[in-house]
C-alpha positions in Angstrom: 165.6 33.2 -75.2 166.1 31.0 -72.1 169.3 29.7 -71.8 170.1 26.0 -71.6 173.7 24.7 -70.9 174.8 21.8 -73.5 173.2 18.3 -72.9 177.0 16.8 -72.0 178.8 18.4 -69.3 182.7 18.5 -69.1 184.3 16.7 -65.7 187.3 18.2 -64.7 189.1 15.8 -61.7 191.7 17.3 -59.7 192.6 14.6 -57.9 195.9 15.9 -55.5 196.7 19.2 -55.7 199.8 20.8 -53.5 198.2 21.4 -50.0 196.6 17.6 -48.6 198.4 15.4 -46.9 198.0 11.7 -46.1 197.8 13.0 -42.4 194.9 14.6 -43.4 193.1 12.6 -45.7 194.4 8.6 -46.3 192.1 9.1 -49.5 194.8 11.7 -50.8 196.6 10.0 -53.8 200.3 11.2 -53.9 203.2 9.0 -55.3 202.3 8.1 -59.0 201.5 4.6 -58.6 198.6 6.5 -56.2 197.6 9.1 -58.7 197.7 6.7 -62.0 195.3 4.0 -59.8 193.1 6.6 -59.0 192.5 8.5 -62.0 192.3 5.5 -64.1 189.2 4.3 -61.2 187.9 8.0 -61.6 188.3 7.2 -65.7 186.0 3.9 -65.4 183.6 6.4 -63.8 183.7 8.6 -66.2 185.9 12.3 -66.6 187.0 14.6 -69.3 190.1 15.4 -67.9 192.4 15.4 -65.3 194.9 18.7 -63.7 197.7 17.0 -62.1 200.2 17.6 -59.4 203.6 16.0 -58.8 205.1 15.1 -55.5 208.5 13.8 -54.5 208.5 10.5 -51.8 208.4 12.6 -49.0 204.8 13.9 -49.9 206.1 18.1 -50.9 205.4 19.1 -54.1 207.7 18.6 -57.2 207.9 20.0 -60.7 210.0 17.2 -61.5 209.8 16.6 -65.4 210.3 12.6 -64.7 207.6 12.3 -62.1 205.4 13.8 -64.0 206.4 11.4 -67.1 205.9 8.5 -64.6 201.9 10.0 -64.1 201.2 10.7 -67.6 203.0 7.6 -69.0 201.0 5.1 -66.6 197.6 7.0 -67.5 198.4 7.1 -71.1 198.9 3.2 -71.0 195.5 1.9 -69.9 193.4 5.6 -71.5 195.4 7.2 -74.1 192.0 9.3 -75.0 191.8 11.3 -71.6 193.0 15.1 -71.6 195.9 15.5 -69.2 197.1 18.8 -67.8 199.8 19.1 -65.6 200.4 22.3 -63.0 202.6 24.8 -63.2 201.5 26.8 -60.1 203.0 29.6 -58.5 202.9 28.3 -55.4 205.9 27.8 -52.7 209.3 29.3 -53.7 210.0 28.0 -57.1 211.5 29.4 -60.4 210.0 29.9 -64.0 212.6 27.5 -64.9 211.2 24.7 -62.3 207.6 25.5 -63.5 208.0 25.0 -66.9 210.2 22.1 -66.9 206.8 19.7 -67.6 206.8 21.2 -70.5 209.7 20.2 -72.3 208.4 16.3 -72.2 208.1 15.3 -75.7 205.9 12.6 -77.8 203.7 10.4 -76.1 204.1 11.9 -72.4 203.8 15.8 -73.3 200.4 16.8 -71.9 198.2 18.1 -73.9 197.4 21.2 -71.1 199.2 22.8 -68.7 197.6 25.3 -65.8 198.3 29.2 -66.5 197.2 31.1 -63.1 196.7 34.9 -64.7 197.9 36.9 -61.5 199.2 36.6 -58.5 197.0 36.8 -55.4 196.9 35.4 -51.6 195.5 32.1 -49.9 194.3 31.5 -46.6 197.8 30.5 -45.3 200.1 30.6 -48.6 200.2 32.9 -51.8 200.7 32.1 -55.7 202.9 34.4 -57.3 202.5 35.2 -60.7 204.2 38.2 -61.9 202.8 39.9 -65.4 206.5 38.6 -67.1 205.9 35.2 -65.6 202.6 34.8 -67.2 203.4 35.9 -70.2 206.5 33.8 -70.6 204.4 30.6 -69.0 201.6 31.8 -72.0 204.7 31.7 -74.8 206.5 28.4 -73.7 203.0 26.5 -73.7 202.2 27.9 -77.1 205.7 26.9 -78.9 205.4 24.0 -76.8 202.1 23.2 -78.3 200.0 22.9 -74.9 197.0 24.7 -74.4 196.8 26.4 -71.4 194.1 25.7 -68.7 193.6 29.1 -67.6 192.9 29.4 -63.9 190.6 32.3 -62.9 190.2 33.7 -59.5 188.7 37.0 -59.6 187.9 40.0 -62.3 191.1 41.0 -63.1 192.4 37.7 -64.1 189.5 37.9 -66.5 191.2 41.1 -67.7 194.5 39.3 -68.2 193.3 36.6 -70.7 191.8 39.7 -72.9 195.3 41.0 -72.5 197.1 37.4 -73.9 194.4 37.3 -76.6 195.4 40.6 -77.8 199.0 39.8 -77.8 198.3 36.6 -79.8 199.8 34.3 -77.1 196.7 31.9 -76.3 194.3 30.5 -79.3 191.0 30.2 -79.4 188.9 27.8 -78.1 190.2 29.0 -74.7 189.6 26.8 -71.8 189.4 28.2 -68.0 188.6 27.2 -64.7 186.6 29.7 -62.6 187.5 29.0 -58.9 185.6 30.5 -56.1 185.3 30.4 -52.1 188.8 31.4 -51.3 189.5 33.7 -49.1 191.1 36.7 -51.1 189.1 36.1 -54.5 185.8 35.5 -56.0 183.4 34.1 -53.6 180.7 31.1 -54.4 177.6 33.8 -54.8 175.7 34.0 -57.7 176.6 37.9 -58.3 180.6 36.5 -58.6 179.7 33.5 -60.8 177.6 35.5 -63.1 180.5 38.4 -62.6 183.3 36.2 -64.1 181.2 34.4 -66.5 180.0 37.5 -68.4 183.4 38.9 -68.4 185.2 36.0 -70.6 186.0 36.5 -74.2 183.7 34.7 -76.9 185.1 31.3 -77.2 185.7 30.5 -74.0 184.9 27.1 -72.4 184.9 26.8 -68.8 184.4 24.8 -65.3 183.1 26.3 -62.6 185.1 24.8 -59.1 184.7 25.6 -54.9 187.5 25.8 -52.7 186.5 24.3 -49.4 182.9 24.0 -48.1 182.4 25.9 -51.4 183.5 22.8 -53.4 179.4 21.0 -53.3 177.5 24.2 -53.6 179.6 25.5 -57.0 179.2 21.9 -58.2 175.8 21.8 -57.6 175.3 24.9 -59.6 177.9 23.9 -62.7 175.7 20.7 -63.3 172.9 22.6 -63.8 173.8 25.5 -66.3 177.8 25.6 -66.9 179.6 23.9 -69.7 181.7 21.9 -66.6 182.9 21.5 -62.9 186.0 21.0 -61.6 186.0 18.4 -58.6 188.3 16.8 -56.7 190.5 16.0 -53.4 193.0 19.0 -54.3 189.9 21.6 -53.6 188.4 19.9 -50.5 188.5 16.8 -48.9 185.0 16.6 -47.3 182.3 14.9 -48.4 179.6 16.9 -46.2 179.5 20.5 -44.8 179.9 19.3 -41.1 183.2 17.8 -41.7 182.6 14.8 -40.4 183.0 12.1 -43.4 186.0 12.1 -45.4 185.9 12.1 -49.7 187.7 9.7 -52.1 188.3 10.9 -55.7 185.8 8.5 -57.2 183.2 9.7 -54.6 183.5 13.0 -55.2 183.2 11.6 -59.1 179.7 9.9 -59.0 178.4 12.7 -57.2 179.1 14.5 -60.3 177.2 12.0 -62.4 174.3 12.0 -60.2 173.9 15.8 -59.8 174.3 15.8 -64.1 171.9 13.6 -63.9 169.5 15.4 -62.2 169.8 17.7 -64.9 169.6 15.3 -68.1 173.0 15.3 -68.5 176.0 13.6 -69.4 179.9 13.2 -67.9 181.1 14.7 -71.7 183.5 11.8 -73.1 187.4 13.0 -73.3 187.6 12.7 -76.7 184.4 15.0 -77.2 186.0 17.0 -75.1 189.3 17.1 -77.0 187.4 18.0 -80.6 185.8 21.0 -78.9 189.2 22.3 -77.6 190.8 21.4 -80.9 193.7 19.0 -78.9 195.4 16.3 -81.3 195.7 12.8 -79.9 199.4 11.9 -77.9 201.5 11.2 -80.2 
């Protein structure tokens, strides 16, 4: 039986990540005013969800519970419907404590997602750490917190570790991950790795395909035409062509998305589509 990916494909915007800076990219949203403006812009467009990351006025990443309630509050007040999930990366020196602190916002600002990276591994210049203990306590907080996680997969093994949670009954089906290839100590963006990790999730498992770097168009190219979604956005890469040469803007990088779905008879999936299929109840 040939296979043929859903008609409606799920948008995944990651709009700042914890590496660009405005010395690098003026496109680069990164105090909340910035963010809020251009994910609501990337909204009118049209995305499923948004992974977002904090930073403080100086520009360096924060896991500050009230920035992060600035973000979701000013998103929530012109598109209550769209998924948010905030990060609680391993990156930099920062505690369990300081990671999960986004999670204790309550009612109307508590995301409905938060990022779960399933091992630790290296970066070109940086690493993530993720230590078996912190996952699984990052895995428990979410779930008595009532956030799904957004599972971030980089290679095989972190394939292994969600079968590991499952068994342990501390993530619940539908799952949601992003497969993320192209950097340098992981997966790369080749056919034989996206077919690798794909065939190695658990039944029940949604997922985006992203590209770190010059891997960011290609993966998305693919994920249009045969993945449930793609994860795009400035965090990932801030080109808009393999030479370098012409920077992205979020929105950009958003319509190409709809014209490469398009190329495919597909759709941006709406957020509340997406938010039946992973079972998420509405902010409160």
């Amino acid at each position: 039986m040939n296979y043929l990916p859903e008609t409606s494909l799920i948008l995944n915007l990651a709009p700042t990540g914890m590496i660009p800076m405005k010395s690098q990219s003026a496109e680069v949203p990164l105090q909340p005013n910035e963010i809020i403006n251009d994910v609501l812009n990337c909204a009118e467009v049209g995305i499923s969800s948004v992974h977002l990351h904090a930073r403080d006025e100086g520009g360096t990443p924060t896991f500050s519970k009230e920035v992060y309630a600035r973000i979701i509050g000013g998103i929530r007040e012109k598109r209550p419907d769209l998924i948010i999930c905030v990060s609680c990366s391993g990156r930099g020196e920062v505690t369990l404590e300081q990671r999960t602190e986004v999670l204790t916002l309550e009612k109307d600002l508590r995301p409905d997602m938060a990022s779960l990276t399933l091992s630790s591994m290296n970066f070109s210049t940086s690493a993530s750490v993720n230590s078996p203990d912190t996952v699984m306590s990052l895995a428990i907080k979410m779930k008595d917190a009532g956030i799904k996680p957004e599972l971030e997969i980089f290679d095989l093994g972190m394939a292994n570790v969600l079968s590991y949670l499952i068994a342990r009954d501390v993530v619940s089906p539908p799952y949601y991950a992003n497969l993320i290839f192209g950097n340098l100590a992981s997966a790369q963006a080749r056919l034989l790795d996206i077919g690798s990790l794909e065939v190695r999730l658990p039944t029940e498992t949604i997922y985006c395909l992203g590209g770190l770097g010059h891997a960011q168009h290609p993966v998305a190219g693919i994920a249009a035409a045969i993945a449930p979604g793609v994860r795009i956005g400035l965090e990932d890469n801030i080109w808009l062509d393999r030479q370098r040469t012409k920077l992205a803007s979020n929105c950009v990088l958003v319509q190409k998305i709809h014209s490469f779905a398009a190329l495919h008879d597909r759709t941006v999936m709406s957020p509340s589509d997406l938010r039946m299929k992973l079972g998420l109840q509405p902010p409160l």
